[in-house]
C-alpha positions in Angstrom: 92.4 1.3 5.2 92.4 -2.1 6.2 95.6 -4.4 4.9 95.8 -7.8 4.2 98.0 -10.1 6.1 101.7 -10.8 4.5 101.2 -14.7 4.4 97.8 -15.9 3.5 96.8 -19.4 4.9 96.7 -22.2 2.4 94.0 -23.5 3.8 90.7 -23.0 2.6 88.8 -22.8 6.1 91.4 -20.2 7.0 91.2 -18.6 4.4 87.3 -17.9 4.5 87.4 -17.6 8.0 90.2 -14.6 7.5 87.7 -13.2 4.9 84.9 -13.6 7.0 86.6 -11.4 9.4 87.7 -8.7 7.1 84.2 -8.3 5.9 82.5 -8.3 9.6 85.8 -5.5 10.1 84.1 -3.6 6.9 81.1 -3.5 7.9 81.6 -2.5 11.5 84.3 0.6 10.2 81.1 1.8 7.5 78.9 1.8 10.3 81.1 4.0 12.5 81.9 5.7 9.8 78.2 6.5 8.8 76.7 7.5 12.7 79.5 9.7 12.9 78.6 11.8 9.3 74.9 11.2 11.6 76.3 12.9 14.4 78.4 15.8 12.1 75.9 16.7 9.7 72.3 15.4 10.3 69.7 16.0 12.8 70.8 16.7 17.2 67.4 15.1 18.2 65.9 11.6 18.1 63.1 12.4 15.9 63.3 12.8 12.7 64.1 16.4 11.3 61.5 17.4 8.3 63.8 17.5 5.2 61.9 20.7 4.0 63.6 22.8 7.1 67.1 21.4 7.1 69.8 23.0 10.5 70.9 25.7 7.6 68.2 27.3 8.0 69.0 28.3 11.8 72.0 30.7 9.7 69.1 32.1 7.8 66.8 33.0 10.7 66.0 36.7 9.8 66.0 35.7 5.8 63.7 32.7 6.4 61.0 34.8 8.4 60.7 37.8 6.4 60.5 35.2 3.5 57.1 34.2 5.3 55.8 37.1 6.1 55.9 37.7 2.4 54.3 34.6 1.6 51.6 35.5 4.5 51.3 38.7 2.5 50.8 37.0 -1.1 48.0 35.0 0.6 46.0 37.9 2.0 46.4 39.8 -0.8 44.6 36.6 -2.8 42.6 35.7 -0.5 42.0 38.8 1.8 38.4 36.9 3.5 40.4 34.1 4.6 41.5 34.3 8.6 45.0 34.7 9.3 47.0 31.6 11.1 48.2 32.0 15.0 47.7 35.2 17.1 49.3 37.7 18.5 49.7 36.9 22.2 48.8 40.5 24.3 51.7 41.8 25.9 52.4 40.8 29.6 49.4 42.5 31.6 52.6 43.5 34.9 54.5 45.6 32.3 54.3 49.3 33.4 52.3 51.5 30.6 52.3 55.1 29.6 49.4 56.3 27.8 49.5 58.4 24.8 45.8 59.9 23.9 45.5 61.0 20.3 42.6 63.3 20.0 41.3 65.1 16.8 43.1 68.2 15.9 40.7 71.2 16.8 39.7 72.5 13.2 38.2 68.7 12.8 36.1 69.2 15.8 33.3 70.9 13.2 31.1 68.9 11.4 30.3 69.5 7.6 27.0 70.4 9.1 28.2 72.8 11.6 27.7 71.0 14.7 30.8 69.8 17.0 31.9 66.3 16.8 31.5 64.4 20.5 34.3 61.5 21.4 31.8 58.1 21.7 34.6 55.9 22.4 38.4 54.9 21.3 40.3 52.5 19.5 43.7 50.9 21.6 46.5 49.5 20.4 49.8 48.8 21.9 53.4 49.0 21.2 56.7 47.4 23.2 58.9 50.0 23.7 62.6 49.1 25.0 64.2 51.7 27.5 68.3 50.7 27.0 69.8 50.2 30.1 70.6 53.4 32.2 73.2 53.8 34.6 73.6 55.7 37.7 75.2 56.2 40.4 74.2 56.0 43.7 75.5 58.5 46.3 75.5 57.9 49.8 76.1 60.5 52.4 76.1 60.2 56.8 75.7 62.8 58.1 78.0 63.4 61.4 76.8 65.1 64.1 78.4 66.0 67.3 77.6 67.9 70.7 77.8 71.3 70.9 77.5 70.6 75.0 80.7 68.9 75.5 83.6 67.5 73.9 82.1 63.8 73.2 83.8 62.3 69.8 81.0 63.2 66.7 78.3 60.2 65.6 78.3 59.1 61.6 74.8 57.7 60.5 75.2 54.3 59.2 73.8 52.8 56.4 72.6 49.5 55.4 74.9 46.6 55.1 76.1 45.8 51.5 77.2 42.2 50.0 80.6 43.5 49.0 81.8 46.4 51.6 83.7 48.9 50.1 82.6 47.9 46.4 81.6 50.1 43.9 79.1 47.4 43.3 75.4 47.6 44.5 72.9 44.9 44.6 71.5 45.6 41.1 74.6 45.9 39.4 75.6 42.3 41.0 72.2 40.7 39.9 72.7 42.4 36.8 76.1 40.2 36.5 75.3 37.4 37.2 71.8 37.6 35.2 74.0 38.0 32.1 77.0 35.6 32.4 74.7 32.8 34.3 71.3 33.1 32.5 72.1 34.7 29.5 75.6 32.9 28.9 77.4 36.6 28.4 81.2 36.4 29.1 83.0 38.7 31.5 84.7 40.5 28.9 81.8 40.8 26.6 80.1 42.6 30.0 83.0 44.4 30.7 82.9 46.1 26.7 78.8 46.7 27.4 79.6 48.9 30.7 82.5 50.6 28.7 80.2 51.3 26.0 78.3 53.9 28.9 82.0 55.1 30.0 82.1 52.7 32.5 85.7 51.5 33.5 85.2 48.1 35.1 88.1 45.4 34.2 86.6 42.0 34.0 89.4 41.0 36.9 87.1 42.9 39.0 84.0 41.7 37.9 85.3 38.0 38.1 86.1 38.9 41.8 83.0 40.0 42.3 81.3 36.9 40.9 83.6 34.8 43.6 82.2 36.7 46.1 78.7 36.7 45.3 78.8 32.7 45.3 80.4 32.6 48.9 77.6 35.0 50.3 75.6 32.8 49.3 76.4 29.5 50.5 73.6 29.7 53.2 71.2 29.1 50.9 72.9 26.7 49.0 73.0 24.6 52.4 69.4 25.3 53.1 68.8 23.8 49.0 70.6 20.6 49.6 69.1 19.9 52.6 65.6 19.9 50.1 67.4 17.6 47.9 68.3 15.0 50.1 65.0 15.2 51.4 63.5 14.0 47.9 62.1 10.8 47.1 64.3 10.9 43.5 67.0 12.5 42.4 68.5 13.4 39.2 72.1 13.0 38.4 74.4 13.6 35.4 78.0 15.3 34.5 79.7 17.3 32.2 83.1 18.7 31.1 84.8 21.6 32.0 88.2 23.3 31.2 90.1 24.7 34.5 93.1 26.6 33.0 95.0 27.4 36.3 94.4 24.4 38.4 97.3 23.6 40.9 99.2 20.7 39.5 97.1 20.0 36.9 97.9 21.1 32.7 95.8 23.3 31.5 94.2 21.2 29.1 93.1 18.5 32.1 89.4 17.9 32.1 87.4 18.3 35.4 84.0 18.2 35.8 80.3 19.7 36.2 77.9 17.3 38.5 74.2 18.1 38.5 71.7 17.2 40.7 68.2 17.7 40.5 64.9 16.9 42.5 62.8 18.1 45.5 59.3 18.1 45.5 57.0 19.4 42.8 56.2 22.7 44.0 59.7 23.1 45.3 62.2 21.8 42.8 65.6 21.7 43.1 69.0 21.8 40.8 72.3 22.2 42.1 76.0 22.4 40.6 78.9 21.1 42.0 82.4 21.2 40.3 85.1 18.5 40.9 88.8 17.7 39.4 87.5 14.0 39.2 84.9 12.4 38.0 85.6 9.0 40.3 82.7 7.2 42.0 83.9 9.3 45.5 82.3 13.0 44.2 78.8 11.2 44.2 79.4 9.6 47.2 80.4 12.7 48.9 77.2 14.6 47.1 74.5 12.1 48.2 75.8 11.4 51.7 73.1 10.0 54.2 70.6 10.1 51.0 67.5 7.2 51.2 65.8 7.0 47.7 65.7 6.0 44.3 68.8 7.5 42.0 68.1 8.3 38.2 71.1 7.9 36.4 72.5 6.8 32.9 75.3 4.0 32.8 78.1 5.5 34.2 80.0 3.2 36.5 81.2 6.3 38.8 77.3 6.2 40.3 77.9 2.3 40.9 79.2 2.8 44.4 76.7 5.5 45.8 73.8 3.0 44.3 75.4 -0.2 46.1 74.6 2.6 49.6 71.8 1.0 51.8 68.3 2.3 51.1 69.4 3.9 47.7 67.5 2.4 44.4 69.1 3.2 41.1 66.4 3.8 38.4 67.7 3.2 34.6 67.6 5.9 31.8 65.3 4.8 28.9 66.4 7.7 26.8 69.8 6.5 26.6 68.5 3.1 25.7 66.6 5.0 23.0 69.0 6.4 21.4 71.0 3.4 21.3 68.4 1.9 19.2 67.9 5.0 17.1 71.5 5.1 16.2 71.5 1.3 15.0 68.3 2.3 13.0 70.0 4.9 11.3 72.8 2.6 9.7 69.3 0.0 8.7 70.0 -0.1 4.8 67.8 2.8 3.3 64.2 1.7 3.2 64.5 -1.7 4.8 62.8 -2.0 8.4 65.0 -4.3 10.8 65.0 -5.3 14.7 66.1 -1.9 15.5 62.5 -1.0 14.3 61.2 -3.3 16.6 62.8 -1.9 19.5 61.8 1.2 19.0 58.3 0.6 17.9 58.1 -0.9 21.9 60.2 1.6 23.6 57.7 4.0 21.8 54.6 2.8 23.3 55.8 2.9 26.3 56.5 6.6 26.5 52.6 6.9 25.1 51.6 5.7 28.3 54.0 7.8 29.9 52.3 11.0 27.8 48.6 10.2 28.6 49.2 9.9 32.5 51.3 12.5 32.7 48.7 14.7 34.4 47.2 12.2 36.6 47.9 11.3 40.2 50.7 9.3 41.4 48.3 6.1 42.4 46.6 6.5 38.9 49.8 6.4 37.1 50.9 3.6 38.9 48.0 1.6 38.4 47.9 2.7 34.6 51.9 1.1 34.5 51.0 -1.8 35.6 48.0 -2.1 33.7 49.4 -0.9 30.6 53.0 -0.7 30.3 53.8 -3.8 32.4 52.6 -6.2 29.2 55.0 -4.0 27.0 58.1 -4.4 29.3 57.2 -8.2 29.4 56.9 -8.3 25.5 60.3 -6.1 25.3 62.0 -9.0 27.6 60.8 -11.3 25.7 62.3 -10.0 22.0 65.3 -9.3 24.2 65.9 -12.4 24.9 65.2 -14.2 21.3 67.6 -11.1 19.5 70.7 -11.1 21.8 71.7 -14.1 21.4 71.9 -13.6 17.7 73.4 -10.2 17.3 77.3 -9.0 17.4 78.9 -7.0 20.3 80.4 -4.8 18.0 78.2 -3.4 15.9 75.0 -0.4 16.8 72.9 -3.2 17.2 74.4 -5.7 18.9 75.5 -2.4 21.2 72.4 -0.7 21.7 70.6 -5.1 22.7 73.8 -5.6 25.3 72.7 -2.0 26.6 69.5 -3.2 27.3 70.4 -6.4 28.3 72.9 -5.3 31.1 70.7 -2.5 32.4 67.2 -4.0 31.9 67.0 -4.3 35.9 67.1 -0.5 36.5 65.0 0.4 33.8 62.1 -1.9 34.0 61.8 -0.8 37.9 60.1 2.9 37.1 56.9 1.1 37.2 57.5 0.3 40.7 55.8 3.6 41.8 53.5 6.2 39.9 56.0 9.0 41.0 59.1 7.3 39.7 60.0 8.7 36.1 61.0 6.9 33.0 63.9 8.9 32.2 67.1 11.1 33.3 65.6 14.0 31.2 65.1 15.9 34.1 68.8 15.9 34.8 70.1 16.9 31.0 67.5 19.6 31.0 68.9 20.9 33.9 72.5 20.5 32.6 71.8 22.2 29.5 71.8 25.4 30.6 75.6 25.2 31.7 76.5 23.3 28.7 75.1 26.6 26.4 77.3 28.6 28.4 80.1 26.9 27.6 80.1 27.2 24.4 80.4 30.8 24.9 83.2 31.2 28.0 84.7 27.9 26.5 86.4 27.7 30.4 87.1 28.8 33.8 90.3 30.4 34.3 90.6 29.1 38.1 89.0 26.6 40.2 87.2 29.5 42.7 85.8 31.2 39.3 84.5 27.1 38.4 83.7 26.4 41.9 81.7 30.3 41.4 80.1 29.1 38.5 78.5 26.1 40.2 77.1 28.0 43.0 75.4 30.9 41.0 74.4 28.2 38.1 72.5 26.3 41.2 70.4 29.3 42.2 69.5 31.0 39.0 68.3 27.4 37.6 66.6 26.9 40.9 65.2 30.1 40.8 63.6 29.1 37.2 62.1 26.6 37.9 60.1 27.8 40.5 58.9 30.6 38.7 61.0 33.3 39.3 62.4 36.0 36.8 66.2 35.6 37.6 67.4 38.9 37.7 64.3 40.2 40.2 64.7 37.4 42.3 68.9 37.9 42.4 68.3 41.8 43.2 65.8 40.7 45.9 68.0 38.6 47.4 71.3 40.5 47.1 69.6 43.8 49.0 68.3 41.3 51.8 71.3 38.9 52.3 73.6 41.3 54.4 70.6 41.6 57.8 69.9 37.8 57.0 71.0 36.5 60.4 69.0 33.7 61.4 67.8 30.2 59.6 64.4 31.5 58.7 65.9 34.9 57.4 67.8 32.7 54.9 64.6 30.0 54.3 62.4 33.6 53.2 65.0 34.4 50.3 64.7 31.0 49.4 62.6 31.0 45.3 59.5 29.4 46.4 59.5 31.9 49.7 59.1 35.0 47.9 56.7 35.8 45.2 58.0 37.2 41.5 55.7 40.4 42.8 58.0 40.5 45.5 60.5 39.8 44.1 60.5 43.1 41.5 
């Protein structure tokens, strides 16, 4: 509510300059007021959500498809000539297949004319079939043997190494873990009720320790995976939240933070976690120490310092400067088109260009840039310059032009080189992942668990993106970490060193 001063002016500029003000203060408060009902109840993406399959619907799931299966029905039943929409994809050709033959039952052998029916062929279909998960245990003996000669102390076989001496846990249980808490976003406790469901007593204080443990084995690798990303011509950067309840000195309700990093070559991509109690311009500092490249971030300040580096070239985000735009187009009175419009319309074609040389080589995309989307950044500049001096800081508008304005530099520069990218997508897909999971953990109880989390987050996203099923690949390398004991032992276990075949 917005309340009028005690003493009014007398004076009849002041006056309408006071009511000027209070309407420009309207305005600006119904504009917050509608991008936030935007951000509550309408559409999560940029693109406008068909009204006919409103976010309800994602409650409805099982409802909503049987409802269209019935409607699929209805139509064939009509129209049973007519072809039916989509296909069933076969099911993946590496699953393991048992074969059930179904063969005439021996009094239908005989013809009506007496003669005996001869097989000329068969019909196949297949089924998924879903084995639940079995448990078992497994039982190792060493043997001890001693001489019957003389009086030597007795021999005990050995056997392998394991991750965790002394553990109940094996290397599939452990890449069955950490499958379900870091790809599947399955809290501890949730596990620790699925093993008890089989009789199996595991307290989640246990499997949390195990978790710890897993991400310190593994910190060979994660040395061997930075040293790919700092070797990459770009890299990716963004942050997130996280809750840390018992943090030394801090309240439980402090917020630290998530950093991802993300780059490497194409067939060796890289993303890697790292969690911090500050989000200062030091953790990126410290992250991208004795980097040389181009940085893609969005406008946080905190990157300012690492980008100000020697040799370092900070590219702009033009997502963010999207949205910007798409927010101020949303508060556009219904109907009416306006200079958000324009913007957009701009910002649009450019990422057209973007989509049709998506596939070709780096010198063809540059060369397509600068033919192509060169005239449309020159065009952009140009309306930029004619609309900022006419709009207000305060409102979307005048907020998403100053964005543009103060970071047009770094975003104009991705045409410098076909292999630069347009935007920090890269980075908030690779974030997402961790962001899901939150949702369902909500936090980490202490800073090894969070530090955990960022190390096993790194190599199962790592490990996707290469290709590899995360659970094979984590069994893989869990049974083969304990004899790793030289640099190329660790550099085979790496994703793009091992095969999924080899892998399973």
């Amino acid at each position: 509510m917005i309340s009028m001063p005690d003493n009014l002016p007398d004076d009849p500029a002041a006056l309408k300059l006071l009511l000027s003000q209070l309407q420009s203060k309207v305005a600006r408060l119904q504009e917050e007021n509608s991008l936030l009902r935007q951000r509550l109840f309408g559409s999560k993406s940029e693109q406008t959500q068909d009204a006919a399959t409103p976010q309800l619907a994602l409650f409805n799931e099982a409802e909503s498809v049987a409802e269209l299966l019935t409607d699929d029905a209805a139509e064939e039943t009509v129209a049973p000539s007519t072809p039916r929409r989509g296909k069933r994809k076969p099911l993946p050709a590496e699953l393991p297949r048992v074969e059930v033959v179904h063969e005439l039952p021996e009094h239908e052998l005989t013809c009506g004319c007496g003669c005996r029916r001869q097989a000329i062929g068969e019909e196949v279909s297949e089924q998924l079939e879903i084995v639940p998960m079995q448990i078992r245990v497994i039982k190792h003996v060493r043997k001890v043997y001693a001489c019957q000669g003389c009086e030597s102390a007795p021999v005990t076989a050995d056997k392998p190494a394991q991750l965790i001496e002394k553990s109940l846990a094996s290397p599939s249980v452990l890449a069955m873990l950490l499958t379900t808490k870091y790809v599947d976003g399955l809290p501890l406790h949730r596990f620790e009720k699925v093993l008890a469901r089989h009789g199996i007593d595991l307290p989640r204080q246990t499997l949390a320790r195990w978790v710890i443990q897993c991400g310190e084995q593994l910190q060979p690798l994660l040395n061997l995976l930075r040293d790919q990303l700092l070797s990459s011509p770009v890299i990716h950067c963004d942050e997130t939240r996280v809750q840390v309840l018992k943090e030394p000195g801090r309240e439980p309700s402090s917020q630290s933070w998530m950093w991802v990093q993300t780059g490497g070559p194409p067939d060796r991509p890289v993303v890697l976690f790292d969690y911090t109690t500050s989000r200062a311009q030091d953790v990126p500092l410290r992250l991208l120490e004795d980097y040389r490249g181009y940085l893609m971030t969005d406008d946080y300040a905190g990157y300012n310092a690492v980008a100000a580096q020697p040799d370092i070239e900070r590219l702009g985000c033009w997502a963010h400067a999207r949205r910007k735009f798409v927010e101020a187009q949303k508060v556009q009175p219904r109907g009416k088109t306006g200079r958000a419009d324009a913007a957009l319309s701009l910002i649009n074609r450019l990422y057209a260009i973007e989509r049709e040389l998506k596939d070709v080589s780096d010198e063809q995309c540059y060369l397509g840039r600068q033919q192509r989307s060169l005239p449309i950044l020159e065009q952009l500049k140009a309306w930029l310059d004619k609309t900022q001096p006419q709009v207000t800081a305060q409102n979307a508008l005048g907020k998403a032009v100053n964005y543009l304005a103060s970071n047009w530099h770094k975003l104009e520069r991705y045409i410098e080189a076909g292999y630069l990218p347009i935007d920090n997508n890269a980075a908030e897909r690779a974030i997402r992942p961790f962001v899901i999971g939150r949702k369902n953990w909500l936090f980490s109880d202490t800073p090894k668990g969070a530090t955990a989390s960022a190390q096993l987050y790194s190599l199962v996203e790592t490990a996707k993106v290469n290709g590899q099923e995360p659970y094979a690949w984590l069994r893989h390398v869990l049974e083969r970490l304990p004899q790793a004991r030289s640099v190329e032992d660790y550099e085979a276990l790496l994703p793009w060193s091992c095969s999924p075949a080899t892998a399973s």
